[in-house]
N, C-alpha and C positions, 0 to 999 in steps of 0.2 A: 504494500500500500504506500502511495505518494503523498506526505503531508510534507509542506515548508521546502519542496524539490529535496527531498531526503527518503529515504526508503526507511518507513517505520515498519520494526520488528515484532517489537510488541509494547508494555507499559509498567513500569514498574513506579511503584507507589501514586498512581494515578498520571505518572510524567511518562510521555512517550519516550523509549527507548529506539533512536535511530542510525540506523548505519550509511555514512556521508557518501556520496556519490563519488567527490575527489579522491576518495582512501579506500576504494572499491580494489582497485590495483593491489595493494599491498597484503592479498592474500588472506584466508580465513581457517576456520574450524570448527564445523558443528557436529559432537561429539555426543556421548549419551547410549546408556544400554539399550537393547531392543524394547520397542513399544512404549521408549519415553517419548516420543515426539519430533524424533531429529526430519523426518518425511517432511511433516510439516512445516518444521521451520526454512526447509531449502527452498517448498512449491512456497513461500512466502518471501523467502530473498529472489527467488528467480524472477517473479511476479513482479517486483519493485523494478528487479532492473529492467525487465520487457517494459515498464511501463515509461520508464528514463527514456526509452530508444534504444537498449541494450542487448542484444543478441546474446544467448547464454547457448550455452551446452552442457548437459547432464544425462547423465544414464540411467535408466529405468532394469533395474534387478527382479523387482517384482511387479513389473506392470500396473504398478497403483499412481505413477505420475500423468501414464497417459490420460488423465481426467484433466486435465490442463486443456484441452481442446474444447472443453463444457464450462459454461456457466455452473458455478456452485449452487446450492438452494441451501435456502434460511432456516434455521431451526432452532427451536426454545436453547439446545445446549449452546448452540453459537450465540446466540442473541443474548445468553450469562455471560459468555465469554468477553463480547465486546464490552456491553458493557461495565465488565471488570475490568478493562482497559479504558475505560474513559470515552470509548465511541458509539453515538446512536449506535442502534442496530436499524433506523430506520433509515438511517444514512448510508451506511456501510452498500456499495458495491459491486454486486456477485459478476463475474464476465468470463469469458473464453478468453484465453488468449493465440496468437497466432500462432500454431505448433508444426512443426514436420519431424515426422519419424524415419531414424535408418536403422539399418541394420545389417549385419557383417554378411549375414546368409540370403539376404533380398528379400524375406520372409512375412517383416512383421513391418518394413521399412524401407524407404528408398538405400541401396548396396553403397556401401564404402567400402571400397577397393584401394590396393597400394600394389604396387611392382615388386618382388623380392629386394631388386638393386636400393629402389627407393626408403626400404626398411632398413637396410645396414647392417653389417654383421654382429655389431654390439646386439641388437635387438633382437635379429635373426636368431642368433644363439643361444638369447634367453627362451625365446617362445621355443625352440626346438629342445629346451634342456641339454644343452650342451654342456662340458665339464671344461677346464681350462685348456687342455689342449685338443681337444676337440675347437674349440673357439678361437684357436691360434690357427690351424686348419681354415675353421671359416675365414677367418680374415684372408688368406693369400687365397682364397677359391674367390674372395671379391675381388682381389688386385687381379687377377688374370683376368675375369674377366672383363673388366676396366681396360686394363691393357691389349687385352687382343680383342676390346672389340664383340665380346660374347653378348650376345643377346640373356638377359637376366630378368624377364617377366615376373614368370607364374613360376609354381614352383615343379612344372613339368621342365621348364628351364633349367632349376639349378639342380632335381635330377641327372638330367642329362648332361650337366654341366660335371658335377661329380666324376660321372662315368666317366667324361671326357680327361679329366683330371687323374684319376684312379689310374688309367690307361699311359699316363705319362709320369707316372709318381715320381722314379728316377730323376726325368730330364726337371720338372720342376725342384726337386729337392735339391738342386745344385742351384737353381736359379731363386729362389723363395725359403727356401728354410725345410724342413723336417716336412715331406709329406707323405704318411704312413698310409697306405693300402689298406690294412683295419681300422686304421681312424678314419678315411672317408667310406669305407662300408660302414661307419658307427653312426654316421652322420647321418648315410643314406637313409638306414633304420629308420633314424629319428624324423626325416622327410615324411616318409611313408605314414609313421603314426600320424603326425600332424595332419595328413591329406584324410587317412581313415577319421579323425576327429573334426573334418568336416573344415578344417585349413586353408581347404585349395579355395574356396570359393571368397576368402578374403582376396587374396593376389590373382591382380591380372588388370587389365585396362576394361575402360578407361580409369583412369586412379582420378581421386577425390582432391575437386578443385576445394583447398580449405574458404577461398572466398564466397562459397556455397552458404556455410556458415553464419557469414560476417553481413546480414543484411536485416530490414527492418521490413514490415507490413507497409505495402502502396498505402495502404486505406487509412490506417491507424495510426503508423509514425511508429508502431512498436517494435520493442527489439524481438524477432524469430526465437522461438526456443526450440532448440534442434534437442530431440530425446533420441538415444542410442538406446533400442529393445536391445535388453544386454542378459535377458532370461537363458536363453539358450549360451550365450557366447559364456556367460558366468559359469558355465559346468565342467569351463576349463579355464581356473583361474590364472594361471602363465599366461595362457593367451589373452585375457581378457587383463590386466594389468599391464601386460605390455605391449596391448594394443591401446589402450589406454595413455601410456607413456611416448607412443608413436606419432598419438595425434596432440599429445603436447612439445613434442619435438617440432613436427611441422609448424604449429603456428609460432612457434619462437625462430626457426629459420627461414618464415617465408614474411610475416608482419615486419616491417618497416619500425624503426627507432621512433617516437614520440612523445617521448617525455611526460611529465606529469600532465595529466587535465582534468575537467570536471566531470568526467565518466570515464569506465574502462571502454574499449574497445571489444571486448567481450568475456563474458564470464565462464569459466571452463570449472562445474564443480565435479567432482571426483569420489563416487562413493565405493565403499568397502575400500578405505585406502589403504589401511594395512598390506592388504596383497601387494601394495606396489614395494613394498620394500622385504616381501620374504625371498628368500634365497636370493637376494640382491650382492651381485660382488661387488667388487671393490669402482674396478672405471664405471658399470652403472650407475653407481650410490653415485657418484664423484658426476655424472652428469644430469642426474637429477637434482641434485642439490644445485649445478650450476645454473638448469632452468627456472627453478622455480626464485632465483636469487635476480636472475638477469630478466623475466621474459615479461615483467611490471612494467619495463621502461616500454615495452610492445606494446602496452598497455591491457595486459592481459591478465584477470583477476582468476586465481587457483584458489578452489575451496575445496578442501579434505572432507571428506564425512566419514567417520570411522568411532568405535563404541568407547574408544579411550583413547586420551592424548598421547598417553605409556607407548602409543603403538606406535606411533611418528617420532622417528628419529629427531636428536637435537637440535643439529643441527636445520633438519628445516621447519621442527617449530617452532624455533625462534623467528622466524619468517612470516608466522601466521597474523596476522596485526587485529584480524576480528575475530573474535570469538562468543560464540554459543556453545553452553555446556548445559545436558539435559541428568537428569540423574544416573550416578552411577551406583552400583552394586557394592557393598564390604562383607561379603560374607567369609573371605578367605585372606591369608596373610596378602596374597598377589593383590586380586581387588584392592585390598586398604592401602596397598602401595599405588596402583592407580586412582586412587582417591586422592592421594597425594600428591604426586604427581598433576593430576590437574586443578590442585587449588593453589597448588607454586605459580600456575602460567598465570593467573591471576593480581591485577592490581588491588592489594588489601582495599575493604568496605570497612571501616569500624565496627560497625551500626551490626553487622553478624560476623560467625565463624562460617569460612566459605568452604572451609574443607565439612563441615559437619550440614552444611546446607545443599552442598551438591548431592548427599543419602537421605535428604527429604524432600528434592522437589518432586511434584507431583505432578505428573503426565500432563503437558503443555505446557509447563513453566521449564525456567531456565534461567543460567546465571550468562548475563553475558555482560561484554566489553567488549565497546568498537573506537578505534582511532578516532580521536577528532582533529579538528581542521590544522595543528599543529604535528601530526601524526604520533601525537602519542597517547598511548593506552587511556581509555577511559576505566576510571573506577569500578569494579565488579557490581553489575544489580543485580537484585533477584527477579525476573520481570515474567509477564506472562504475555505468552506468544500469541500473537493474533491467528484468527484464522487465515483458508485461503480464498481469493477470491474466484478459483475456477474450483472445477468438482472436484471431493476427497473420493480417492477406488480408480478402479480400471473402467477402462470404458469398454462397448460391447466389441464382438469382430465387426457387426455393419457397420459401425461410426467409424472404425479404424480402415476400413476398406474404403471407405467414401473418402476421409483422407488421403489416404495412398491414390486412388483414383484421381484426386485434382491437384497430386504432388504437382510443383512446379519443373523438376528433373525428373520425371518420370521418362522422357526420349531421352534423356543424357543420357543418364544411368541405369537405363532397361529396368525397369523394377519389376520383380516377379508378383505376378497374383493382380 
């Protein structure tokens, strides 16, 4: 919701609680155990910024965001809620916003596609589970074919591209370094599973213009909220984290430098982020950390959603500059450490204890801190989170199909169905 050109989040002690438009950029965190409320609070920041003219992007895991495409309806619980926030409820809003759905498999969404070459070996080798030398391997199977020219699509390409390589092991291992016969048949394997796991149909052309993205509604001024159905692609969390990580590489190498303004350029939030950092090595961690440190000045806002801060490395939560914390859990020595943990990120409140207030809020409430116009941390509230103004749930397959039907890249990008 848009009060004061601010995206109100929700209200704490009858004062609206808002996250600035200028400090959109400098990254987020809304955090919290299952079925506290963290859904909500994202289809309420996403909302804000579509309504700035902000193009966002977020992934749908369980199909409960696609209701974004519906006007919300009114109800005695919401109309407590508002007004425990300070807002008519006869004032209050409900709308659609303007949505397009993709999706990896063409399925449930218009297809995002990428070329093996344009993935890179770093990434390559995480989605395929490569081990370290196996991934030393990948790399001079990229430099060849770089160098001579190989065609490097899909991954019937780098297949055959193996082969082609496996066939010459010798002559390259004088020219490239170590290349083992059993480690490109290890590789190969790993090809193979990925295609059986249903792989192939990511790679291949045409690959995904990111400025597809980056646009607003003719009619309404609003920013696109582009949802990734990421139900199925989720059932393989490698792939789905670092495809995840793939399409935040792109918009930091293809967006343009533009320094601070008074909106992002667009909002990239990120849910179940813990998987982005499991089995993470080392030049991985080392370039996700340099994205998410560097790719602000693109003008590009990264929100984490994930059940504990504990799960985001230090380094880049220290990076997070808004935060929404939903309640968390202390039943075990771990928990009470992630109870800790997330009352450290926090600017002390006097007025309560914030580590003993994160194991009492109560489903829709939440303690947050958001930068203000000086970029530094506001004071932790305890505030409660507004509703949202499109539908809460899934929407049916006929509204989801009538979307797809009037996608705008549906001739671009062939969409199935």
């Amino acid at each position: 919701m848009i009060s004061e050109n601010k995206i109100q989040i929700g209200a704490s002690g009858g004062k609206p609680a808002f996250l600035l438009p200028a400090m959109a950029n400098r990254h987020g965190l809304i955090a919290g155990a299952t079925g506290t409320g963290k859904t909500i609070s994202l289809k309420v920041m996403a909302e804000g910024f579509s309504d700035l003219g902000v193009p966002v992007f977020l992934s749908d895991i369980k199909g409960d965001l696609s209701g974004m495409v519906l006007a919300g309806e009114r109800s005695d619980a919401l109309d407590r809620r508002l007004s425990g926030c300070g807002i008519d409820p006869e004032a209050f809003p409900y709308r659609n916003y303007p949505t397009n759905f993709w999706d990896v498999y063409g399925e449930m969404g218009d297809p995002i596609r990428a070329t093996v070459r344009d993935m890179g070996p770093l990434l390559m080798s995480r989605m395929l589970g490569l081990n370290e030398v196996q991934s030393g391997v990948m790399n001079i199977v990229y430099r060849i074919s770089r160098d001579e020219n190989l065609r490097l699509i899909d991954l019937q390409d780098l297949s055959a591209l193996l082969i082609y390589i496996g066939q010459r092991a010798k002559e390259y291992t004088l020219q490239y370094g170590n290349v083992a016969v059993a480690t490109v048949g290890a590789i190969q394997r790993a090809v193979a599973i990925l295609e059986d796991q249903g792989g192939d149909a990511f790679f291949g052309e045409p690959a995904l213009d990111i400025q597809d993205w980056i646009r607003q509604d003719p009619g309404t001024g609003q920013g696109v909220i582009n949802i990734l159905a990421a139900d199925r692609l989720f059932q393989n969390p490698t792939m789905y984290s670092t495809f995840m990580i793939w399409m935040l590489t792109k918009l930091y190498d293809l967006l343009p430098e533009q320094g601070d303004q008074d909106r992002p350029k667009i909002v990239f939030f990120f849910d179940e982020a813990h998987l982005l950092f499991n089995n993470c090595g080392r030049a991985l961690m080392e370039k996700i950390e340099q994205i998410v440190r560097l790719i602000r000045s693109k003008g590009v806002g990264v929100y984490f959603i994930t059940q504990s801060p504990a799960d985001i490395p230090m380094t880049v939560l220290g990076q997070l500059g808004n935060r929404v914390q939903h309640a968390l859990r202390a039943y075990t020595p771990l928990d009470q450490k992630a109870v800790k943990v997330a009352a450290q990120t926090f600017r002390t409140n006097e007025s309560f204890d914030t580590e003993e207030a994160i194991t009492t809020l109560k489903t829709g409430e939440a303690l947050v801190s958001f930068l203000d116009e000086h970029g530094a941390p506001g004071v932790v509230e305890r505030a409660t989170i507004l509703p949202p103004q499109s539908q809460m749930g899934a929407i049916s397959e006929e509204i989801r199909s009538e979307v797809l039907r009037t996608s705008p890249y549906k001739a671009r990008y062939g969409i199935v169905g």
